[in-house]
C-alpha positions as CSV (number, residue, x, y, z in Angstrom):
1,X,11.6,59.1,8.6
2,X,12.4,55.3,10.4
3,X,8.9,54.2,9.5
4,X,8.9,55.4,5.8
5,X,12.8,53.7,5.5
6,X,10.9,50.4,7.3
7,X,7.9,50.5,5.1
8,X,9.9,50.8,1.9
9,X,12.4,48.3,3.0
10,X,9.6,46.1,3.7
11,X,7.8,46.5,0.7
12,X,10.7,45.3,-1.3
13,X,11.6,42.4,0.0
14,X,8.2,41.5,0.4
15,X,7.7,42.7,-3.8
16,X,10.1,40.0,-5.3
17,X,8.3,36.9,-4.1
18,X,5.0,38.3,-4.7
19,X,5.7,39.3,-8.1
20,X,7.1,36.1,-9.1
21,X,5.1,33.7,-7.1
22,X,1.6,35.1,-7.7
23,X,1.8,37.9,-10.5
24,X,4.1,35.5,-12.6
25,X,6.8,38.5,-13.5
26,X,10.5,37.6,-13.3
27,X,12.6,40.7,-13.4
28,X,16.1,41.5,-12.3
29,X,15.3,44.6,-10.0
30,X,12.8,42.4,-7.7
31,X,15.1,39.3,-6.3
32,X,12.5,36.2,-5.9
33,X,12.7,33.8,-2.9
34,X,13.1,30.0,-2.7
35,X,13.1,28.3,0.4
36,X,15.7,25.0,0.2
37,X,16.7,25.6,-2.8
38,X,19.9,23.2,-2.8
39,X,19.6,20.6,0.5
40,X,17.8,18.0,-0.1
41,X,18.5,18.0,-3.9
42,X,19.2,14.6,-5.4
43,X,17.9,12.5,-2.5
44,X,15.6,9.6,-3.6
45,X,12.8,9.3,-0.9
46,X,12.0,5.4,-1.3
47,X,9.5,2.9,0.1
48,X,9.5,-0.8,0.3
49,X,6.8,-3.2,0.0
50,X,7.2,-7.2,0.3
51,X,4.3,-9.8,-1.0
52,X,3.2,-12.4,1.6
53,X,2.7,-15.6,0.7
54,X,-0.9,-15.4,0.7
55,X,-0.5,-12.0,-2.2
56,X,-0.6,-9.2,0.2
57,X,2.1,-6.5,-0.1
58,X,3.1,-5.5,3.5
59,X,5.4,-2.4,3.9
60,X,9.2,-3.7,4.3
61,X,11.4,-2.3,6.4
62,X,15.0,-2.1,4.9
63,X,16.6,-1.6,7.8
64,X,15.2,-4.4,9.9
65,X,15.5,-6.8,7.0
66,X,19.4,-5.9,6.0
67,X,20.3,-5.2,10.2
68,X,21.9,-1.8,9.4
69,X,21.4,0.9,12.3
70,X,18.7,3.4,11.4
71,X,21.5,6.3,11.2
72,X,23.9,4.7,9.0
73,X,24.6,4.8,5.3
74,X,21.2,3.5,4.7
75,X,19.2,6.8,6.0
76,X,19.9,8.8,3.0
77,X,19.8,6.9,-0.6
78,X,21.4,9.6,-2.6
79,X,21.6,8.5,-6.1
80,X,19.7,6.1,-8.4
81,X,23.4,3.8,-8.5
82,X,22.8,3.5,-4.8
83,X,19.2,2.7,-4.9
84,X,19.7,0.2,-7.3
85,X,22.5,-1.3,-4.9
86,X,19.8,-1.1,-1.9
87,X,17.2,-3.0,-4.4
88,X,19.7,-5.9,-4.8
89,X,20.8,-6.4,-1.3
90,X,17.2,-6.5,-0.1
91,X,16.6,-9.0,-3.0
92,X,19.0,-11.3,-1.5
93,X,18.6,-10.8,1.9
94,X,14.9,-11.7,1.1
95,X,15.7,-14.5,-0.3
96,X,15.1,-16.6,-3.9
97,X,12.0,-15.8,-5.3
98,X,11.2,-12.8,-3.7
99,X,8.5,-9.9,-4.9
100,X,9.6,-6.5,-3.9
101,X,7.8,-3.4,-4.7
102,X,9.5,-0.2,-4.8
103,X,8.3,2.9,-5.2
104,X,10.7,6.1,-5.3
105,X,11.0,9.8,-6.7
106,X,13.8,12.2,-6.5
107,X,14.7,15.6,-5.6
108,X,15.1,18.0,-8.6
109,X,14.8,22.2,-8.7
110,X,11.3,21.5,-10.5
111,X,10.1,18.7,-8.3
112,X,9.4,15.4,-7.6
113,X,11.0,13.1,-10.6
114,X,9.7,9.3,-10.3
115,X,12.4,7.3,-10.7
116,X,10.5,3.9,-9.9
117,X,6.7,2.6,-9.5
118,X,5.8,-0.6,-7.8
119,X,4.6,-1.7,-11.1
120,X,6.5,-4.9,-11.0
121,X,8.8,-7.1,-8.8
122,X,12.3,-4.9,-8.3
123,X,14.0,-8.3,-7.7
124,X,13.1,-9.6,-11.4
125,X,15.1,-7.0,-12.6
């Protein structure tokens, strides 16, 4: 009788993300699974890139470049506002004339969102 109440236990939990995830049937008898579905959401992951005087983008390093500790408000960039305030301060701590590439996507329920390509020089903004 155990075995029978573990096997049919088991086979519903294990029914809800199956039937979603690989049948494609939402349904409000079979609950569905989502790993993470709220940490991490609206965090902008972001890289940096600096052109050398001879054209060559190297990778930048904002927290070298602005000498903020690596666990300090600068870890997490949480909303375009605060990239945007990032952008500038590495634009003037790079000095006039400065070609900075970003490139950064965001956290949303259905993804990745791009928010910027390293199409053109942030600091010309």
């Amino acid at each position: 009788m155990r075995l029978f109440a573990f096997v049919a236990i088991a086979g519903f939990m294990i029914a809800g993300p199956v039937a979603e995830q690989v049948l494609g049937v939402q349904t409000a008898w079979l609950r569905s699974w989502t790993m993470f579905s709220a940490i991490g959401m609206g965090v902008i992951d972001a890289s940096f890139e600096i052109r050398q005087p001879d054209g060559t983008l190297v990778p930048l390093d904002r927290f070298e470049l602005l000498g903020a500790r690596r666990d300090g408000g600068l870890k997490w960039i949480e909303s375009r506002a605060e990239l945007a305030s990032v952008i500038r301060r590495l634009c003037t701590a790079a000095g006039q004339g400065a070609d900075i590439r970003v490139r950064a996507r965001q956290a949303t329920r259905s993804g990745w969102q791009i928010v910027r390509t390293d199409a053109e020089n942030a600091c010309a903004d």
